[in-house]
C-alpha positions in Angstrom: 179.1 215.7 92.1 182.2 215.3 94.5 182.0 214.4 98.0 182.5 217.9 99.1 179.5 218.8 97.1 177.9 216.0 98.7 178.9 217.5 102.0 177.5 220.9 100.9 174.6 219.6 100.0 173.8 218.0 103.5 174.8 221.2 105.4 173.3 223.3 103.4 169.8 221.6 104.1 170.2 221.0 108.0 171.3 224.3 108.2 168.2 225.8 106.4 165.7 223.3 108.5 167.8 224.4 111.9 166.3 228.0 111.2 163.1 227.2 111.8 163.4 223.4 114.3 165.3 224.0 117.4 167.0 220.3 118.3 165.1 216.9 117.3 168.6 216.1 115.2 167.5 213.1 115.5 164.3 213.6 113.7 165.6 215.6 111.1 168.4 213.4 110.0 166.2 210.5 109.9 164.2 212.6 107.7 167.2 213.3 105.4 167.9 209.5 105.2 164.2 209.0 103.8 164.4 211.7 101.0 168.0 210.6 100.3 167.2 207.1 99.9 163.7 207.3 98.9 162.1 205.6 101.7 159.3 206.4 103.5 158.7 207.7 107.1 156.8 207.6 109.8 157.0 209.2 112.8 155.6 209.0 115.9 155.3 211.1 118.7 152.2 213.6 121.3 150.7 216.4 119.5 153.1 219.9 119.4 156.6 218.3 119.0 156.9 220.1 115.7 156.9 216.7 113.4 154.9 218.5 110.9 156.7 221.6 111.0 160.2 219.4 110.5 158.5 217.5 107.4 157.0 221.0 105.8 160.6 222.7 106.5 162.4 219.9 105.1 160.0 219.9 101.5 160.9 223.6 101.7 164.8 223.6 101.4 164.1 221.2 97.9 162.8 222.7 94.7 160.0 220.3 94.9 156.2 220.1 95.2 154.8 219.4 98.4 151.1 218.4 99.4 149.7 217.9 103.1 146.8 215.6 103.8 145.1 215.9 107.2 144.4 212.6 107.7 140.5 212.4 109.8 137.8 209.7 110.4 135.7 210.7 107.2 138.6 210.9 104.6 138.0 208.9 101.4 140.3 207.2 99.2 139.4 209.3 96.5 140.6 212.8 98.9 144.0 211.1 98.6 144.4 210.0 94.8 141.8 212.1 92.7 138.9 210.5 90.9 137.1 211.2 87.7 135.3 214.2 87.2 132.3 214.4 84.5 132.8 217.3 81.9 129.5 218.0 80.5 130.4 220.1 77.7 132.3 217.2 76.1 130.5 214.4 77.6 133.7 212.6 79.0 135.0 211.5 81.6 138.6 213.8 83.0 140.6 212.8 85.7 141.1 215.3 88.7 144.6 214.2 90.2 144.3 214.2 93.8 147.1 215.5 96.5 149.4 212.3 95.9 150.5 213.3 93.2 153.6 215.6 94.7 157.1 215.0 95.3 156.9 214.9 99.0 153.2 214.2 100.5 152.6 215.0 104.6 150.2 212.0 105.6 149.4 214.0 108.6 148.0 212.0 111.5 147.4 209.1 109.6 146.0 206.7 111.6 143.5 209.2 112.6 142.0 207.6 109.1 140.0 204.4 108.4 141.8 201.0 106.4 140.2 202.3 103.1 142.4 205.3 103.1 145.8 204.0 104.3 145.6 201.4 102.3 145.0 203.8 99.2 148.6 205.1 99.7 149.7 201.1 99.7 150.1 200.9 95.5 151.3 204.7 95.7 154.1 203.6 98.3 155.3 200.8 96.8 154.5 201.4 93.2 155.2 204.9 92.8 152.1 204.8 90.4 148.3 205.5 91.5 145.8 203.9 89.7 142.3 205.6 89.1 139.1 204.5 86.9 141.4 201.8 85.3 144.3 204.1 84.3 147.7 204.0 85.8 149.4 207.0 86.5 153.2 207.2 87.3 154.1 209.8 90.2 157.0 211.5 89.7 160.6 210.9 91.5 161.2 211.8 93.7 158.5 210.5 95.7 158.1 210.6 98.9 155.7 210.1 101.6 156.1 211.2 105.6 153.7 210.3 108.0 153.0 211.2 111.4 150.8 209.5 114.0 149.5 209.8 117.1 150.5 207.6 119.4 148.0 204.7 119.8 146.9 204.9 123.1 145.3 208.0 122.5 141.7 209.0 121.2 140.2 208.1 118.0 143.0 206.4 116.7 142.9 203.7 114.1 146.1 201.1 114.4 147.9 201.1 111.1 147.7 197.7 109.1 151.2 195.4 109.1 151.1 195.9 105.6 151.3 199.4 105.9 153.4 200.0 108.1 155.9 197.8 106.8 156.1 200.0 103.5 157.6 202.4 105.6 161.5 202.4 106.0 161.8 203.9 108.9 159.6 204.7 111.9 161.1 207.2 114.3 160.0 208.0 118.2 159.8 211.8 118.6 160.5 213.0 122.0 160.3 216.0 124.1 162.6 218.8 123.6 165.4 219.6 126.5 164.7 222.5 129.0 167.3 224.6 126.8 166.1 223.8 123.3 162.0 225.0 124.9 163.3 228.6 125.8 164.8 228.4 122.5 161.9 227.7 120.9 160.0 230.1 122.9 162.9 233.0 121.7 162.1 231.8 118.0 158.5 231.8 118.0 158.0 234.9 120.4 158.3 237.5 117.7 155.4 235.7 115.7 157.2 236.8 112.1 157.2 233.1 110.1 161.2 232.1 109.6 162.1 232.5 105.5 163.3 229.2 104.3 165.7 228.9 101.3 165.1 225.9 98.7 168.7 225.0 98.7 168.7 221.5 96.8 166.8 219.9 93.4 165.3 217.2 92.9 168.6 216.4 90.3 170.9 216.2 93.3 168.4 214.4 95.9 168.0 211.6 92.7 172.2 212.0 92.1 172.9 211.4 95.8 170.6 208.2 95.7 172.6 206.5 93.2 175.7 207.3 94.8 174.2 205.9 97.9 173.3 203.0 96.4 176.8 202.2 95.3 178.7 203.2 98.8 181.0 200.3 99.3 179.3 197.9 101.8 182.4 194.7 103.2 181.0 191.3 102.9 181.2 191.0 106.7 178.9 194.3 107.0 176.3 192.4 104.9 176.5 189.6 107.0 176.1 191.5 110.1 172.7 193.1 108.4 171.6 190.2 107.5 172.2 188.2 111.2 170.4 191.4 113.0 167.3 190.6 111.3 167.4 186.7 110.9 167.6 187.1 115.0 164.0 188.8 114.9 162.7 185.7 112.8 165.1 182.9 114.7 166.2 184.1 118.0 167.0 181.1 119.2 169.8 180.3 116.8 171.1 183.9 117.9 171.6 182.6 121.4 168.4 184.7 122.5 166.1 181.4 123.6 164.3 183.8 125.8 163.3 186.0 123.4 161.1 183.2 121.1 158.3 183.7 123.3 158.3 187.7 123.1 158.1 187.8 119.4 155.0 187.1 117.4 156.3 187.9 113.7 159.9 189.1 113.0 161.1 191.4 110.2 160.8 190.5 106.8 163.3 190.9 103.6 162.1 194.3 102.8 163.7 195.1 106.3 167.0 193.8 105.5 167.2 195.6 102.5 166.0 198.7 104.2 168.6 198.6 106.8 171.4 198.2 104.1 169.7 201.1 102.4 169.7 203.0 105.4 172.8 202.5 106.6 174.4 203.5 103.1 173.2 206.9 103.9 174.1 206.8 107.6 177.3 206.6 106.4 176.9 209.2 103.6 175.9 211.5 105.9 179.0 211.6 107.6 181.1 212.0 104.4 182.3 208.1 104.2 182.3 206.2 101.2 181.7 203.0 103.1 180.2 201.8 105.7 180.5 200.4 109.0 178.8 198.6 111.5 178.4 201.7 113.9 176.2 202.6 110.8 173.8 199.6 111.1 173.8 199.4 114.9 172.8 203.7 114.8 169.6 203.0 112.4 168.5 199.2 112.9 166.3 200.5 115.8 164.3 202.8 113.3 164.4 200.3 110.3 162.9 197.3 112.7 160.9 198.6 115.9 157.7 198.5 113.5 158.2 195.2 112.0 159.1 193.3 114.9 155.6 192.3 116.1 155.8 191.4 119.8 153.2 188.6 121.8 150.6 189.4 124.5 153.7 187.7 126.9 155.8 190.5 126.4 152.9 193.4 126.3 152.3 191.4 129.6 156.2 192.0 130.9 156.0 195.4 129.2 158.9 194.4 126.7 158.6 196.4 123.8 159.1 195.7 120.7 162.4 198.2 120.8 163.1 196.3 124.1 163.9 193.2 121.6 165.8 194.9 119.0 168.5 196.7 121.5 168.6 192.9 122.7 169.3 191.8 119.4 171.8 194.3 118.5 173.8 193.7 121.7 173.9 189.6 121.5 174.8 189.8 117.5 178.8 190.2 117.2 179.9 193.2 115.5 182.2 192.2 112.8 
């Protein structure tokens, strides 16, 4: 495929999800980043901000499967895998595969669920393979899961283990919608007809753009600029930031740095460039590190969160 198909490909999809999700750009090029790099995403945000709508819109301009898990305090681990079913006319065990098994899976409120069950997706995540009564079962690529949470201030909430969350690539705040984008919404949705959706991509080209991402040309100095962004959320002191060592209970580990180069590939990839700069990193570190940058009691204290930090970091690290 050639750039311009490349290009094609990208506005054919935004334009397909933009039928149906009025705004949240933001949101939905995230998104794109995730399916095109094969990271997982979580997104955050009060009920009614159309997260799931963007996710099940997005799986619906790709020729792919899709499953949606609703995520609740009595879910088991076995709702979310499959388990093994007994057949008594042969008098052996079968395997019923559960809703993981899809291309793109909606983990729907998930922290509305207990440990057992997030950590169920944990092998699944990272793996890409599910493992039930001793056999392993690869899951199909593309694979991808997209989360959404409440946030956890509110009721019946369960907070999400590091581990977890970590396995996630890029965690992205969901706000509320300008005063023009709600009337449009409120034009859209008065009629009450659903909004068609055309499947405008395969999963050939989602897999052919990944490879292509992976080789976008990424300078020396860029990789050293990644790599000094998230040593400063480990070592702020030797970043100048002295003041920050006391905010900052755990900082981000190697799977963020290689997320943010990832992610910043496609950043750049999005906006037809075949390399990529360090407006790329500066645009996405804030979603590949505000959920692995663990912050102390002293800065929930001062109210510093833990995107408080990064937009610290970002703006004492020198740009190459």
């Amino acid at each position: 495929m050639s750039s311009a198909a490349d290009a094609q490909l990208v506005q054919d999809v935004l334009r397909e999800v933009g039928k149906r999700v009025v705004g949240q750009e933001y949101m939905v090029e995230r998104l794109l980043i995730g399916l095109l790099t094969g990271g997982h995403c979580l997104l955050e945000g009060v009920p009614g901000l159309a997260k799931t709508l963007t996710v099940r819109t997005l799986a619906e301009t790709v020729h792919t499967s899709f499953m949606r898990i609703q995520f609740t305090p009595d879910l088991l681990p076995a709702d979310v895998l499959g388990t093994q079913v007994y057949d008594q006319s042969t008098g052996s065990f079968a395997v019923k595969r559960g809703p993981i098994f899809a291309n793109i899976l909606l983990a729907d409120e998930i922290n509305r669920a207990p440990a057992k069950v997030q950590a169920a997706l944990l092998e699944a995540m990272q793996e890409k393979q599910v493992t039930i009564g001793g056999t392993t079962f690869k899951l199909e690529e593309p694979f991808l899961v997209l989360a959404t949470q409440n946030p956890i201030e509110q009721e019946g909430t369960y907070p999400l283990p590091e581990a977890q969350v970590d396995r996630f690539m890029l965690k992205l705040r969901v706000g509320y919608p300008t005063r023009e984008e709600e009337k449009e919404v409120m034009r859209r949705m008065a009629s009450g007809h659903p909004i068609p959706i055309t499947a405008v991509a395969t999963p050939e080209q989602i897999l052919d753009a990944r490879r292509r991402i992976a080789d976008l040309y990424m300078d020396e100095r860029i990789v050293d600029y990644v790599v000094d962004i998230v040593h400063a959320t480990r070592r702020p002191k030797d970043a100048g930031l002295a003041d920050l060592v006391s905010l900052i209970e755990f900082g981000a580990s190697p799977r963020a740095t290689i997320a943010l180069a990832q992610a910043s590939r496609a950043h750049a990839f999005l906006r037809g460039r075949t390399y990529v700069t360090p407006d790329d990193v500066k645009s996405i570190a804030p979603d590949v590190l505000r959920h692995r940058v663990l912050t102390t009691y002293e800065a929930e204290a001062e109210e510093v969160t833990s995107d408080d930090v990064v937009q610290r970091i970002l703006g004492a690290i020198e740009s190459p």
